[in-house]
TIMI-310579 format. One record per residue (C-alpha): x, y, z; residue in three letters. Coordinates in steps of 0.1 Angstrom, whole numbers, plus 5000, padded with zeros to 4 digits. Example, Ala and Ser with C-alpha at 12.3 -4.5 7.8 and 13.67 -1.06 7.14 Angstrom:
BEGIN
     px     py     pz   residuo
   5123   4955   5078       ala
   5137   4989   5071       ser
This chain:
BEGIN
     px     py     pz   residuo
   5017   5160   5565       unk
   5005   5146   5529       unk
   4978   5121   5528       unk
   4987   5087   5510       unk
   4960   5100   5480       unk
   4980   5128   5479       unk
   5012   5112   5473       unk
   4997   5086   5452       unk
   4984   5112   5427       unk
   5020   5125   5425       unk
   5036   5100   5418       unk
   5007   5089   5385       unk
   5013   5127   5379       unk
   5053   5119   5377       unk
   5050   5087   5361       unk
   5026   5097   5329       unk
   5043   5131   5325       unk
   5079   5106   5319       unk
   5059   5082   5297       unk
   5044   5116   5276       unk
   5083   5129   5273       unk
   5095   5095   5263       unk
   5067   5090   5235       unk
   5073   5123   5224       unk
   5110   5116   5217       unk
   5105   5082   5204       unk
   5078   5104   5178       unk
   5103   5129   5171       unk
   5134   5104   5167       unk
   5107   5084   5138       unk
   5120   5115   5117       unk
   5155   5106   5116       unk
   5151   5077   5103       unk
   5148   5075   5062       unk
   5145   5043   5045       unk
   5153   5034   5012       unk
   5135   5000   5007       unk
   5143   4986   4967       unk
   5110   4977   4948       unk
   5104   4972   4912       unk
   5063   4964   4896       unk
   5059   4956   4862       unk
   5026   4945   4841       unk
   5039   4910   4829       unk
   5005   4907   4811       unk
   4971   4919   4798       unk
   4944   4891   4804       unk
   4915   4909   4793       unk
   4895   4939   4788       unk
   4854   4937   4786       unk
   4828   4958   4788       unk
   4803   4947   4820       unk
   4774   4960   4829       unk
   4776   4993   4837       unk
   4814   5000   4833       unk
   4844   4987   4817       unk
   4870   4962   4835       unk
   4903   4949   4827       unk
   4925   4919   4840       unk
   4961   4926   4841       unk
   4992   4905   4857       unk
   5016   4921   4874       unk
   5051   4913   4887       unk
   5059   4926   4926       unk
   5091   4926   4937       unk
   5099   4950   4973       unk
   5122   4944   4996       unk
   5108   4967   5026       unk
   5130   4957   5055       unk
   5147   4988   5055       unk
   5109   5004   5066       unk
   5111   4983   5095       unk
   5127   4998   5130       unk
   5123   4997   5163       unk
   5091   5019   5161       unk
   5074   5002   5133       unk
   5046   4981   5144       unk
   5036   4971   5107       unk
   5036   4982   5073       unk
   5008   4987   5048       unk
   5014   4980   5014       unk
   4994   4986   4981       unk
   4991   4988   4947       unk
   4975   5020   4930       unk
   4966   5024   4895       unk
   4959   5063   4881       unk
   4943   5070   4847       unk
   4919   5103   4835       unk
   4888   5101   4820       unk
   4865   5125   4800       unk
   4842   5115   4829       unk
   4870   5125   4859       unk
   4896   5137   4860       unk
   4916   5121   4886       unk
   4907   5077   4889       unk
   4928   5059   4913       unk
   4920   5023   4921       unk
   4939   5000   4947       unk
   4942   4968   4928       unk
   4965   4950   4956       unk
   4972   4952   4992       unk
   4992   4932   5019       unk
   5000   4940   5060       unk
   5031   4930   5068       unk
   5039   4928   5108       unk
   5073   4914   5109       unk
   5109   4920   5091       unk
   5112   4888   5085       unk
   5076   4890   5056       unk
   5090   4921   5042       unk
   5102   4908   5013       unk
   5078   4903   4988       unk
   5077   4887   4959       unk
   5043   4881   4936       unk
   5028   4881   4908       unk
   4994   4893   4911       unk
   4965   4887   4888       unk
   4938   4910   4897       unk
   4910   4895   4909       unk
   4876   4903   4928       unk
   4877   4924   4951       unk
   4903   4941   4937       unk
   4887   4952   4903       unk
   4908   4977   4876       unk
   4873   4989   4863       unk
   4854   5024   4849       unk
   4822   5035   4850       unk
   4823   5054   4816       unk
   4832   5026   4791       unk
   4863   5044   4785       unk
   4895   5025   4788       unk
   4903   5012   4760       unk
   4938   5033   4743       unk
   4938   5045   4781       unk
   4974   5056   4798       unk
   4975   5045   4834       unk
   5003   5048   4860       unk
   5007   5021   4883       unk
   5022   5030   4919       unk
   5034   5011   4950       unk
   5027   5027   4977       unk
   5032   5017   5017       unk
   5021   5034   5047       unk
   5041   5027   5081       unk
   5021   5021   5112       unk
   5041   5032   5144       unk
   5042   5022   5179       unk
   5041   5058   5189       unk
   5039   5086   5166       unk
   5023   5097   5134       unk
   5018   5078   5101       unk
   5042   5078   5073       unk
   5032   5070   5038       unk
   5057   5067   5004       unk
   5052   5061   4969       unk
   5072   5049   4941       unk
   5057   5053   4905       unk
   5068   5029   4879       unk
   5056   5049   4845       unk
   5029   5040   4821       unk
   5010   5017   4804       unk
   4983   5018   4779       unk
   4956   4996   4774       unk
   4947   4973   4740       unk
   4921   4994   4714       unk
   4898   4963   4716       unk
   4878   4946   4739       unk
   4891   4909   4747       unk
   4895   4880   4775       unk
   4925   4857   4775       unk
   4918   4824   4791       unk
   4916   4819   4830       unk
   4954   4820   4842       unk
   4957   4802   4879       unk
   4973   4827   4903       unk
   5008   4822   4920       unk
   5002   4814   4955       unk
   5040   4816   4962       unk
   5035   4846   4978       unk
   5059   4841   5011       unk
   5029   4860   5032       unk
């Protein structure tokens, strides 16, 4: 006759070994699944270019528009979404800078719609006073977090934009807060 530890132990033993196989499945079926969210990013403006101490910096405004709902399932938990900006230097030869991030955690937020001045502590900048006539891409890119299963991160590139010969600052623009987050 089996103890009542014994038959305890079998039946955690039967019980994890199901919830293993299921989150395995719900892993595997994350494959499947291919979204095709529509997003468009645009510089609207250049605000400035200066050279700080120690590096140079540049203020840019730039128009967000992704519609992300389609990244959203039943094994999404959230979705993170940011703004990259790639350029080469004499110095390096690969630069990429997040200048803008948001977590979404619902469908219903996953539209977005911004325009996003960069600010502190999202700075566009380069330690080897070299931007100015620079090419830079600018990329959207989100990661999707998961209940169960493995991270999966896309990127849409929206071409290139080069930056003014000459060092400059605009005046102060206020920032949109009709952001919808």
């Amino acid at each position: 006759m089996h103890t009542y530890l014994y038959r305890l132990n079998t039946l955690f033993t039967i019980a994890s070994t199901t919830l293993a196989v299921i989150c395995v499945a719900t892993s595997l079926t994350d494959w499947t699944i291919r979204p095709d969210p529509k997003v468009k990013l645009a510089v609207q403006s250049y605000d400035g270019l200066q050279k700080e101490y120690r590096n140079d910096r540049a203020w840019l405004t730039v128009d967000v528009e992704a519609d992300l709902r389609s990244v959203f399932h039943w094994n999404t938990k959230q979705a993170f979404v940011y703004i990259t900006a790639d350029f080469k230097t004499a110095q390096n030869a690969v630069n990429e800078v997040m200048i803008w991030s948001r977590i979404v955690q619902e469908k219903g937020n996953a539209n977005v719609r911004e325009l996003v001045r960069l600010e502190y502590p999202y700075a566009l900048t380069d330690p080897s006073y070299s931007m100015r006539n620079l090419t830079c891409d600018l990329h959207l890119d989100w990661e999707t977090v998961p209940v169960v299963g493995v991270l999966h991160r896309s990127r849409r590139s929206f071409g290139e934009f080069v930056f003014p010969g000459d060092y400059f600052r605009t005046k102060a623009v206020p920032r949109n807060s009709n952001s919808g987050w």
